[in-house]
N, CA, C and O atoms as a GROMACS GRO file, in nm:
protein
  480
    1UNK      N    1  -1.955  -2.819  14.025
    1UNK     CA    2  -2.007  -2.947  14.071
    1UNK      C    3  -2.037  -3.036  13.950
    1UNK      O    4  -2.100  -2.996  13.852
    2UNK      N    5  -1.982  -3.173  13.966
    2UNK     CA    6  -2.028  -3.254  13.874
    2UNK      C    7  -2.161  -3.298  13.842
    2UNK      O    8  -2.229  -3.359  13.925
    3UNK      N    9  -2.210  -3.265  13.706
    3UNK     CA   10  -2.360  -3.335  13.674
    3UNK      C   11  -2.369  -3.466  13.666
    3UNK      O   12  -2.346  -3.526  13.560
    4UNK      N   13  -2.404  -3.527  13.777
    4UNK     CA   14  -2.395  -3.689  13.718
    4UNK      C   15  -2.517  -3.705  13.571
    4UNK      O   16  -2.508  -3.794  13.486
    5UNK      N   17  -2.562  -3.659  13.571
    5UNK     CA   18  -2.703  -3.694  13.471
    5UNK      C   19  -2.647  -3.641  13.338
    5UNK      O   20  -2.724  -3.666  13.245
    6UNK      N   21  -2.529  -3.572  13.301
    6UNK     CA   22  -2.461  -3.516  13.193
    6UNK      C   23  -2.400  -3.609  13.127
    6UNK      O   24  -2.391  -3.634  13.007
    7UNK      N   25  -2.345  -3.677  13.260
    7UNK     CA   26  -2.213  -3.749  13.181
    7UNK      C   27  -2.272  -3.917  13.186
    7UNK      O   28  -2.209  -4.013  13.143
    8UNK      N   29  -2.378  -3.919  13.234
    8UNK     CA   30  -2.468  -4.051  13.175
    8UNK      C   31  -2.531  -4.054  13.058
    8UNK      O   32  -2.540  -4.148  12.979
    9UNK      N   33  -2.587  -3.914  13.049
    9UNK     CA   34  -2.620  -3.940  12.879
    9UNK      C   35  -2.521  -3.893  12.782
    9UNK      O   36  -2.561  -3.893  12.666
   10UNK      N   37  -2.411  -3.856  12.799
   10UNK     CA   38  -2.283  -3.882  12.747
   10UNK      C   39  -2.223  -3.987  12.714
   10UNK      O   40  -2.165  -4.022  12.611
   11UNK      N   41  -2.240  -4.025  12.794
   11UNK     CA   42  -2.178  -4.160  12.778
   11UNK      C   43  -2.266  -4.251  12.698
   11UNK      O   44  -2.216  -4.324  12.612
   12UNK      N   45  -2.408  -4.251  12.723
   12UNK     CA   46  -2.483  -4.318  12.632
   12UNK      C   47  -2.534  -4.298  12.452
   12UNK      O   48  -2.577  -4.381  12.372
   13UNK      N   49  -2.508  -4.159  12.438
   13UNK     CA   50  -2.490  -4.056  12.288
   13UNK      C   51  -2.395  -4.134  12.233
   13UNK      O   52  -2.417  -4.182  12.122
   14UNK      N   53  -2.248  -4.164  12.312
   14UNK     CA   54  -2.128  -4.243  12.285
   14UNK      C   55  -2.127  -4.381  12.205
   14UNK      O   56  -2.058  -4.430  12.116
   15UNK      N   57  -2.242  -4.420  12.283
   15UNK     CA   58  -2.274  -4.601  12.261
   15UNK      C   59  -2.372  -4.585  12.114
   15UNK      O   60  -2.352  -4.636  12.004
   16UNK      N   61  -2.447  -4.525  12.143
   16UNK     CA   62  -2.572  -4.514  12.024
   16UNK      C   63  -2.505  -4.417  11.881
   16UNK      O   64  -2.556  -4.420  11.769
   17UNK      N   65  -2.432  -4.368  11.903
   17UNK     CA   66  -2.393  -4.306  11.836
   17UNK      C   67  -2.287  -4.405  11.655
   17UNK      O   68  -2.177  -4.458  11.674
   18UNK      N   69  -2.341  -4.406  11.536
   18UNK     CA   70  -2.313  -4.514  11.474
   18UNK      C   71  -2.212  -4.440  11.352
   18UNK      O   72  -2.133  -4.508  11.287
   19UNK      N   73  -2.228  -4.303  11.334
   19UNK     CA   74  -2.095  -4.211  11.248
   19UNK      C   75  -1.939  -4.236  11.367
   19UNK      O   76  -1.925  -4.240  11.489
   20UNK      N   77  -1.864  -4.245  11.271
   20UNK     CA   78  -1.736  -4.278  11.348
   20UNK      C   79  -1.697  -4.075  11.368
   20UNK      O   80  -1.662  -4.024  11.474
   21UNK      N   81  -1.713  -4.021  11.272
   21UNK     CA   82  -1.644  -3.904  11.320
   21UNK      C   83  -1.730  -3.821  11.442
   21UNK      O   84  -1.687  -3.731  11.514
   22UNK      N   85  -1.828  -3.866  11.440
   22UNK     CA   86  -1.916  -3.792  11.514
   22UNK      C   87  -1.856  -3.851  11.732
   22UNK      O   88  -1.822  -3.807  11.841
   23UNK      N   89  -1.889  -3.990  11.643
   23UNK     CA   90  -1.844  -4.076  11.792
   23UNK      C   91  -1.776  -4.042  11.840
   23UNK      O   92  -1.786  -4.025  11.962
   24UNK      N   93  -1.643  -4.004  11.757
   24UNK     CA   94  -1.521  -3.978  11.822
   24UNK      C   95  -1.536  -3.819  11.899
   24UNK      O   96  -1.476  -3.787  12.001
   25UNK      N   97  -1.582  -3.776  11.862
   25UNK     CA   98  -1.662  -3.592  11.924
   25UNK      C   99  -1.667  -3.631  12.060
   25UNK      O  100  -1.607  -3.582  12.156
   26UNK      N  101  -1.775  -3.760  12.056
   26UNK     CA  102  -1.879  -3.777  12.168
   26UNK      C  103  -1.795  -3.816  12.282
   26UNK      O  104  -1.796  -3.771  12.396
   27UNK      N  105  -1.701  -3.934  12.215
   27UNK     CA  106  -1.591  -4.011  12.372
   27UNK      C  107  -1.487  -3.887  12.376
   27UNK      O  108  -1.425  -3.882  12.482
   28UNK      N  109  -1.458  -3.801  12.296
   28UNK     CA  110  -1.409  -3.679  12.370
   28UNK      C  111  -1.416  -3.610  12.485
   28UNK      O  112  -1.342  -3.592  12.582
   29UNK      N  113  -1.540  -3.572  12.443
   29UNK     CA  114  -1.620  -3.506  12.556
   29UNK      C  115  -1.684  -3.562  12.643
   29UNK      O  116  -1.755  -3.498  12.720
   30UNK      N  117  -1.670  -3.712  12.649
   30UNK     CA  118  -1.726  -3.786  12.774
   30UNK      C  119  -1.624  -3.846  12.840
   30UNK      O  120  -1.638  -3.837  12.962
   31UNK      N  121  -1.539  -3.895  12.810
   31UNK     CA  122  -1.406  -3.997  12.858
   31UNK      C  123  -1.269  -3.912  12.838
   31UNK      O  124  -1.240  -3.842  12.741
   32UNK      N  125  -1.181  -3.940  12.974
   32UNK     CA  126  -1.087  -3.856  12.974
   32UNK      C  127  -0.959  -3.963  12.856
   32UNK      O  128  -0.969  -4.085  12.846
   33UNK      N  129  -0.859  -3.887  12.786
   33UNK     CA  130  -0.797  -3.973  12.690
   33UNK      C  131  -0.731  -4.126  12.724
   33UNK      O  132  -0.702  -4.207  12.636
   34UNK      N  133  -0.718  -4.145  12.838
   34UNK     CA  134  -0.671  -4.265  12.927
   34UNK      C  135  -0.809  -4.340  13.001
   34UNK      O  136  -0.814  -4.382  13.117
   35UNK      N  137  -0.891  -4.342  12.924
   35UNK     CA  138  -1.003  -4.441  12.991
   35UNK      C  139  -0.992  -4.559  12.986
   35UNK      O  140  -0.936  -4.613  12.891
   36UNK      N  141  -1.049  -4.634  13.100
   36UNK     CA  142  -1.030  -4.750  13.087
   36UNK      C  143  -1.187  -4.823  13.119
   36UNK      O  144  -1.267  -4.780  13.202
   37UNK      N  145  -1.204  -4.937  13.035
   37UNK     CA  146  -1.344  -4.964  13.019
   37UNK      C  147  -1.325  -5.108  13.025
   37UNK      O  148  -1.244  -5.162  12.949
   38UNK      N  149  -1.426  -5.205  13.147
   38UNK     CA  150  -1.384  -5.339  13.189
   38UNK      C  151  -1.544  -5.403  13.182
   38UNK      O  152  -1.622  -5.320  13.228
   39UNK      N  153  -1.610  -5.526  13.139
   39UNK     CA  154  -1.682  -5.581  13.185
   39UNK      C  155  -1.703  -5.713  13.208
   39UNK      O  156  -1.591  -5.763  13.203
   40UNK      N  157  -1.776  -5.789  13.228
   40UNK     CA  158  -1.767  -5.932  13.221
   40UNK      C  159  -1.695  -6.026  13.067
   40UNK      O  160  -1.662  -6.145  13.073
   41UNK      N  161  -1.687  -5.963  12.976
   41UNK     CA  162  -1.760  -5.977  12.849
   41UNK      C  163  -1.635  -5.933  12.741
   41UNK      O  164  -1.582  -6.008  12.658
   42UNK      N  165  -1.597  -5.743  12.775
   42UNK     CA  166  -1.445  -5.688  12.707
   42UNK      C  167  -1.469  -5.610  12.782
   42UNK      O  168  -1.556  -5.583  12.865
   43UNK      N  169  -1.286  -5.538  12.708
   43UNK     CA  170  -1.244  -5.484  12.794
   43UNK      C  171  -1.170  -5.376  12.696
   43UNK      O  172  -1.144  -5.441  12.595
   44UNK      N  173  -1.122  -5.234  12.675
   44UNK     CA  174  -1.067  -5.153  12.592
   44UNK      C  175  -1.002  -5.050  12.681
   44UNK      O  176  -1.027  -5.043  12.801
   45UNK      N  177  -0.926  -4.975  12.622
   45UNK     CA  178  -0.823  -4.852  12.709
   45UNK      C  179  -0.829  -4.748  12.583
   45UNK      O  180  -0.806  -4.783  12.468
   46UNK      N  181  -0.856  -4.650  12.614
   46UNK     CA  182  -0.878  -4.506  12.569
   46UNK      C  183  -0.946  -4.509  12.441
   46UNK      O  184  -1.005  -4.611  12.407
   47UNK      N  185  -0.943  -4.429  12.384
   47UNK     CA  186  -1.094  -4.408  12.313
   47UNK      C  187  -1.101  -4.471  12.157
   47UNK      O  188  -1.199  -4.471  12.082
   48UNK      N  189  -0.982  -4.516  12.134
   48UNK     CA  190  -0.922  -4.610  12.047
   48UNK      C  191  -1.034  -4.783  12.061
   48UNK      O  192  -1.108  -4.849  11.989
   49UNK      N  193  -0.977  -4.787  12.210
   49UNK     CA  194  -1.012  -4.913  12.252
   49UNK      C  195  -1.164  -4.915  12.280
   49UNK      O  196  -1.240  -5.012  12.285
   50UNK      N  197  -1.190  -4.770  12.297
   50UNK     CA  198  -1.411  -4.794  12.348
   50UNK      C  199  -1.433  -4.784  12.208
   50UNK      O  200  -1.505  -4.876  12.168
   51UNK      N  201  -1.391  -4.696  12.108
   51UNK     CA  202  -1.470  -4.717  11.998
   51UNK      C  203  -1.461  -4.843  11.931
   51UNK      O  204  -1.550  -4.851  11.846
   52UNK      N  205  -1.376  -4.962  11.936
   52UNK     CA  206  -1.369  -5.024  11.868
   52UNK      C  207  -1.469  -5.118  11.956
   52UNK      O  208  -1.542  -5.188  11.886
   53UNK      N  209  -1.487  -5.132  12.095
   53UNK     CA  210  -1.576  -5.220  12.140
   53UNK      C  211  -1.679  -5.163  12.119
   53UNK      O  212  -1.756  -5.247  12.072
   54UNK      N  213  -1.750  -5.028  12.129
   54UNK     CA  214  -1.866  -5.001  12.050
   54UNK      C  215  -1.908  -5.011  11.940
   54UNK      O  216  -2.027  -4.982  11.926
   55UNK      N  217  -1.823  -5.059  11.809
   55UNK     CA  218  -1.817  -5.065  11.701
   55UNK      C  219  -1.859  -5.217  11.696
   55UNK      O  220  -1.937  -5.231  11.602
   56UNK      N  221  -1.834  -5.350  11.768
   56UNK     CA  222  -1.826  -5.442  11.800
   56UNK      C  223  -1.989  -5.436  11.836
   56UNK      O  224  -2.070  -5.472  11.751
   57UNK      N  225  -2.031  -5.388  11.970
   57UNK     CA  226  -2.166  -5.388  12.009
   57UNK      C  227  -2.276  -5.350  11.891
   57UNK      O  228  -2.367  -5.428  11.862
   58UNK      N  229  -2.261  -5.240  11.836
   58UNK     CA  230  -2.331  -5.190  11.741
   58UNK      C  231  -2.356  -5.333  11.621
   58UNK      O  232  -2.471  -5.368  11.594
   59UNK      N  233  -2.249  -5.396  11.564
   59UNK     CA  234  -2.266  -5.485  11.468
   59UNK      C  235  -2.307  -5.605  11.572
   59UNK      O  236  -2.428  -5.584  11.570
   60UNK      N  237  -2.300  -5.653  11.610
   60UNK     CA  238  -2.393  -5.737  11.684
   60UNK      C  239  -2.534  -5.743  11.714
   60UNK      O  240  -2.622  -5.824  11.684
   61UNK      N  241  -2.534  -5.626  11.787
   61UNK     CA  242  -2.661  -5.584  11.845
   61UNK      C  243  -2.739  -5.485  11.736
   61UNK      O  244  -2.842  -5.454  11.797
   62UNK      N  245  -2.743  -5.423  11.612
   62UNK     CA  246  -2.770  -5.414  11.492
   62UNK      C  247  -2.911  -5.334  11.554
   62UNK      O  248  -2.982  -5.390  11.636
   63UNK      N  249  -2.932  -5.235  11.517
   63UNK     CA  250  -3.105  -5.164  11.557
   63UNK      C  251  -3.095  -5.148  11.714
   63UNK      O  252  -3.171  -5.069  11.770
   64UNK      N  253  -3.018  -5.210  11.772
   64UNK     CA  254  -3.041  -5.158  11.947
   64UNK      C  255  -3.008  -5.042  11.943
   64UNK      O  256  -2.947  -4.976  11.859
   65UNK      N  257  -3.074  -5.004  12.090
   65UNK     CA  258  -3.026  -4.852  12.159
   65UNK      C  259  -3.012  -4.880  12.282
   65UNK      O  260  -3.074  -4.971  12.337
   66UNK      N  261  -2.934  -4.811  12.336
   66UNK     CA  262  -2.871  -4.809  12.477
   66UNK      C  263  -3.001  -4.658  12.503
   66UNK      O  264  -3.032  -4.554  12.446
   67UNK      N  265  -3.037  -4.729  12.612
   67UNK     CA  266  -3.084  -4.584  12.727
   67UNK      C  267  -3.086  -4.585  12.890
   67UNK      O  268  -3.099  -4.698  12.938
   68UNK      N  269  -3.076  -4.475  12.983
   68UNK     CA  270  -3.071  -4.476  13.085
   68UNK      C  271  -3.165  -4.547  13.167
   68UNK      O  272  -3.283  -4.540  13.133
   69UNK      N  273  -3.136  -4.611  13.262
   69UNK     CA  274  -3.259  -4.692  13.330
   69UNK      C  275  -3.231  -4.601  13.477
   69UNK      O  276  -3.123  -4.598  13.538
   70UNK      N  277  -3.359  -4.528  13.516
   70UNK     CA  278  -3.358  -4.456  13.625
   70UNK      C  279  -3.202  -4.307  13.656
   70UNK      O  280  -3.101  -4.287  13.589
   71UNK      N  281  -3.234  -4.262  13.735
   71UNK     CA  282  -3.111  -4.161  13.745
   71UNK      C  283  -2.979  -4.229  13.831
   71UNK      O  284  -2.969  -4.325  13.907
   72UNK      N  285  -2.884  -4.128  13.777
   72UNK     CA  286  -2.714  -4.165  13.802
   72UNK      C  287  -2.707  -4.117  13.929
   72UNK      O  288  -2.760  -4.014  13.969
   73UNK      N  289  -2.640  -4.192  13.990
   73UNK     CA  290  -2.646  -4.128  14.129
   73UNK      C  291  -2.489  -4.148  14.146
   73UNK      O  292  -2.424  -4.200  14.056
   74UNK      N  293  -2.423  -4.097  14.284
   74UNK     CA  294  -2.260  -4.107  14.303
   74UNK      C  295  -2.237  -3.999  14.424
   74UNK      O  296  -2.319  -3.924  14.477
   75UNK      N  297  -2.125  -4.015  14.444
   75UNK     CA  298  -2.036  -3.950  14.563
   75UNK      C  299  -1.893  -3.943  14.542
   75UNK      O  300  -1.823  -4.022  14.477
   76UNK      N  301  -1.854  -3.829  14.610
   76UNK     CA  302  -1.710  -3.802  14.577
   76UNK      C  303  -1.699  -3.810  14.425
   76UNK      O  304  -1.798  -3.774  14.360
   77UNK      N  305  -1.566  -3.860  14.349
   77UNK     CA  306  -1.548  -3.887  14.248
   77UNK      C  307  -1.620  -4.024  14.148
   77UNK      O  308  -1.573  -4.054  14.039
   78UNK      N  309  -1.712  -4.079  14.196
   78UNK     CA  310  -1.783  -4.198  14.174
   78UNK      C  311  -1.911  -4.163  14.124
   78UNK      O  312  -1.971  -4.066  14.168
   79UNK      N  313  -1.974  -4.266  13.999
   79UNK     CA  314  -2.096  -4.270  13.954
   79UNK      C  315  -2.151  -4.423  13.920
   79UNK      O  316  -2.103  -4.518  13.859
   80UNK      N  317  -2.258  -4.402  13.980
   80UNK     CA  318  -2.335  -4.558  13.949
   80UNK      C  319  -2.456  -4.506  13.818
   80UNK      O  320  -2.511  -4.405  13.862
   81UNK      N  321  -2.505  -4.534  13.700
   81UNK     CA  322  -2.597  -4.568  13.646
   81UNK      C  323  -2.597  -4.707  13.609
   81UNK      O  324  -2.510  -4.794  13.612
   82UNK      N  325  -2.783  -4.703  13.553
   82UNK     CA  326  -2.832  -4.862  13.512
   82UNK      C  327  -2.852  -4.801  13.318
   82UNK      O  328  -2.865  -4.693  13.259
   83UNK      N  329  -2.846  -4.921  13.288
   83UNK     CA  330  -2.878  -4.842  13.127
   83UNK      C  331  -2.990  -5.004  13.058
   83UNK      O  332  -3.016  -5.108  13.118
   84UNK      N  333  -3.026  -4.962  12.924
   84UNK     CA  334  -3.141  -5.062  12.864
   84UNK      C  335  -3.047  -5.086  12.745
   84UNK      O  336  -2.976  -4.992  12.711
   85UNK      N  337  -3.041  -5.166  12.699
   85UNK     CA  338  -3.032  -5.209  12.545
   85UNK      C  339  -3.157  -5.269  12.472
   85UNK      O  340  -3.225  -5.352  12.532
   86UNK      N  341  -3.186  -5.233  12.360
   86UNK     CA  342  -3.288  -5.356  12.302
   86UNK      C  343  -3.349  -5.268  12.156
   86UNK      O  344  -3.311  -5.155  12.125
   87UNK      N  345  -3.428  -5.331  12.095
   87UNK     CA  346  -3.490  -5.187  11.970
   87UNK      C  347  -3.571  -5.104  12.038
   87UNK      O  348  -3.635  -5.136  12.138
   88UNK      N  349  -3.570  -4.990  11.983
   88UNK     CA  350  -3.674  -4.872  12.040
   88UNK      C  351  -3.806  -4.914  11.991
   88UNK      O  352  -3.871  -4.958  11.897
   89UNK      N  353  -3.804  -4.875  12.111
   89UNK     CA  354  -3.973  -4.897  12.135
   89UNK      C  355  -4.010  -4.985  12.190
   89UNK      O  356  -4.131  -4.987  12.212
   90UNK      N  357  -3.936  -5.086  12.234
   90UNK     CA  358  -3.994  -5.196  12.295
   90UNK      C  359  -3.903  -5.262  12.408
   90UNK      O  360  -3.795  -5.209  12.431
   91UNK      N  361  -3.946  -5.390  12.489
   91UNK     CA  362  -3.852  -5.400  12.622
   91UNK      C  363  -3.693  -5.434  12.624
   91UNK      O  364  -3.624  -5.495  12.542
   92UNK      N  365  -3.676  -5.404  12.684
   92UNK     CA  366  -3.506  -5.399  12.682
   92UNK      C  367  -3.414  -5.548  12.700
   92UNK      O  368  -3.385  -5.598  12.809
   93UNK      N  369  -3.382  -5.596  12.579
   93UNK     CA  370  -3.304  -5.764  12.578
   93UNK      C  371  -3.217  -5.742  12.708
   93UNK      O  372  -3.232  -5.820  12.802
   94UNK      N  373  -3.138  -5.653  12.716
   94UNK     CA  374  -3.028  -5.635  12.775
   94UNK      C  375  -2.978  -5.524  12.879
   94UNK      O  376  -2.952  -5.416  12.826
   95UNK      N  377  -2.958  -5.532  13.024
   95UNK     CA  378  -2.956  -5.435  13.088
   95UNK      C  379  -2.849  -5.436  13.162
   95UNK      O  380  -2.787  -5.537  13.197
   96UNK      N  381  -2.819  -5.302  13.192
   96UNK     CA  382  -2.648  -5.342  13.312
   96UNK      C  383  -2.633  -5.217  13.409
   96UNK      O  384  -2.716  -5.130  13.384
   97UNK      N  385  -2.572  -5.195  13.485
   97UNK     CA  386  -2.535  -5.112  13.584
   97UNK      C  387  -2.333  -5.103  13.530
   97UNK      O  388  -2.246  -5.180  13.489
   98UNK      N  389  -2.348  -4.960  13.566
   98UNK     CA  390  -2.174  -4.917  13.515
   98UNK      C  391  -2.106  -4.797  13.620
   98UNK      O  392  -2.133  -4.677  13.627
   99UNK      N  393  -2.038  -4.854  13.673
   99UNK     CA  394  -1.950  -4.809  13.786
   99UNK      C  395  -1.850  -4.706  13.710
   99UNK      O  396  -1.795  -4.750  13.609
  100UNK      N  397  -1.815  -4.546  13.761
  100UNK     CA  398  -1.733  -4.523  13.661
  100UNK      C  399  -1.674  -4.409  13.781
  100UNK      O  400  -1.737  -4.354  13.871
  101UNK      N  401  -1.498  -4.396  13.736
  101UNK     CA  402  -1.415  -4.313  13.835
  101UNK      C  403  -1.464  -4.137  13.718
  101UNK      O  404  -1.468  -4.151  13.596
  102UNK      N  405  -1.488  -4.028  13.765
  102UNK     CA  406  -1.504  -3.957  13.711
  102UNK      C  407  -1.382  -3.802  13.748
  102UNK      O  408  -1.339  -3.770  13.859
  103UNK      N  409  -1.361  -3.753  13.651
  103UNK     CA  410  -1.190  -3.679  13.659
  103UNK      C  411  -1.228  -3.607  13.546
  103UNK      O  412  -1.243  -3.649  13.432
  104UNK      N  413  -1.250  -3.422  13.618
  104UNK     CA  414  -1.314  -3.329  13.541
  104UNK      C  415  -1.403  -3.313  13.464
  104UNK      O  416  -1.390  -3.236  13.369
  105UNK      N  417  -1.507  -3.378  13.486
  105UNK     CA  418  -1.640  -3.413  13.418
  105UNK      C  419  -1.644  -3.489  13.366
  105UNK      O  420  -1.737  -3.472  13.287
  106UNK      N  421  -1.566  -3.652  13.337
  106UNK     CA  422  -1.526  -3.709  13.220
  106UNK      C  423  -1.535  -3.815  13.300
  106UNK      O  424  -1.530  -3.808  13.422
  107UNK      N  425  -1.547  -3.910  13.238
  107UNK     CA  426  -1.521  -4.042  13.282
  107UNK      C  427  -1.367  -4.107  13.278
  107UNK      O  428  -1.304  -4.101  13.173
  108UNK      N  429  -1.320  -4.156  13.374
  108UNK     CA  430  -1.174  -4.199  13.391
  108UNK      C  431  -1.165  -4.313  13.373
  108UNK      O  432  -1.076  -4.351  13.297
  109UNK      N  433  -1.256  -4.416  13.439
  109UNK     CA  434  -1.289  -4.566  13.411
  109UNK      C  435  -1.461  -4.583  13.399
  109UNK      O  436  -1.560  -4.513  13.421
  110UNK      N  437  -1.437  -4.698  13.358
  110UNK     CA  438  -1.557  -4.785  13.375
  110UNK      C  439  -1.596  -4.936  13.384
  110UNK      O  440  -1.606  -5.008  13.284
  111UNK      N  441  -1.616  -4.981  13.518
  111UNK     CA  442  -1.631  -5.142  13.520
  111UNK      C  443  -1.794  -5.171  13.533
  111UNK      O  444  -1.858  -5.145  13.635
  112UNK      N  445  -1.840  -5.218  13.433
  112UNK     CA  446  -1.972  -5.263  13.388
  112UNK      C  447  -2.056  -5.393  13.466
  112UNK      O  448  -2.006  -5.506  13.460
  113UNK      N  449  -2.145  -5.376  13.516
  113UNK     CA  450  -2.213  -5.502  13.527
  113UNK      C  451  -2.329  -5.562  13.449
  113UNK      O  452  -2.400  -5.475  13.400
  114UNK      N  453  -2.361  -5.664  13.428
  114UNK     CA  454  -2.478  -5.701  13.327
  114UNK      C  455  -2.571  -5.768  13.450
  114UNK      O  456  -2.553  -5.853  13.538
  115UNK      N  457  -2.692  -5.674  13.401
  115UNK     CA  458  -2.814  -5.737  13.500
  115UNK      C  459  -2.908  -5.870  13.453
  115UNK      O  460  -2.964  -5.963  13.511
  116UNK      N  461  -2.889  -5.821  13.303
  116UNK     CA  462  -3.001  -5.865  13.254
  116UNK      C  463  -2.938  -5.924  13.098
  116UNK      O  464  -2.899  -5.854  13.005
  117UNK      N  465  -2.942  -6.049  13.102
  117UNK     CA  466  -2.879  -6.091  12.942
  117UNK      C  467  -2.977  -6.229  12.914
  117UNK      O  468  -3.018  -6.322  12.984
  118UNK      N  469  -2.991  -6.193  12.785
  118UNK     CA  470  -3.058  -6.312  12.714
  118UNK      C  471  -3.018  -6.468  12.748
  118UNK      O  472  -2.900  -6.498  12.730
  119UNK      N  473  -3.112  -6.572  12.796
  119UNK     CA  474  -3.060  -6.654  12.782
  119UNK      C  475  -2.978  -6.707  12.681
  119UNK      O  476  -2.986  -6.650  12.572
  120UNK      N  477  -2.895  -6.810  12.691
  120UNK     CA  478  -2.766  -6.874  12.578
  120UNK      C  479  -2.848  -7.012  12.530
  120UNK      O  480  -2.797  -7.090  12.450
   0.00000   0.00000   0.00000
């Protein structure tokens, strides 16, 4: 049986995660080699394409951390979590919900929503 709560903080180790060799460990073992990752915002295909948009987030967002907001829930092959961005320790700039097809414990896709973004 799939752990949804595994492969949410998998996926989030992924994001926070700022060594490239290490990262690449992490979207291993979280994302199947054909992932596909969509949001309002970008968009990347296999783990080529997430690390480089995490690589992107990280220099932007500079001292943030991604963390889980409440538990992952899902059915069948499907997972919904909410996640936080912002510096540790304090309230979260940035928040989103992430829809993801899941295929042998791994994540297959992921289309992102943003709940919560700084005004422009």
């Amino acid at each position: 049986m799939t752990d949804l709560n595994t492969i949410a903080e998998n996926y989030i180790a992924a994001w926070n995660e700022s060594d490239a060799a290490r990262r690449q460990a992490l979207l291993e073992a979280a994302f199947t080699d054909d992932v596909s990752y969509r949001d309002p915002i970008m968009q990347g295909d296999g783990h080529n394409g997430l690390a480089a948009l995490i690589d992107g987030v990280q220099k932007r967002f500079a001292g943030f951390r991604f963390s889980l907001k409440g538990k992952p829930d899902g059915f069948g092959d499907m997972i919904r979590f909410s996640w936080n961005l912002g510096p540790e320790g304090t309230h979260s700039v940035i928040e989103g919900t992430d829809i993801g097809v899941v295929e042998n414990d791994r994540l297959k896709s992921v289309t992102g929503f943003l709940d919560k973004v700084p005004a422009q």
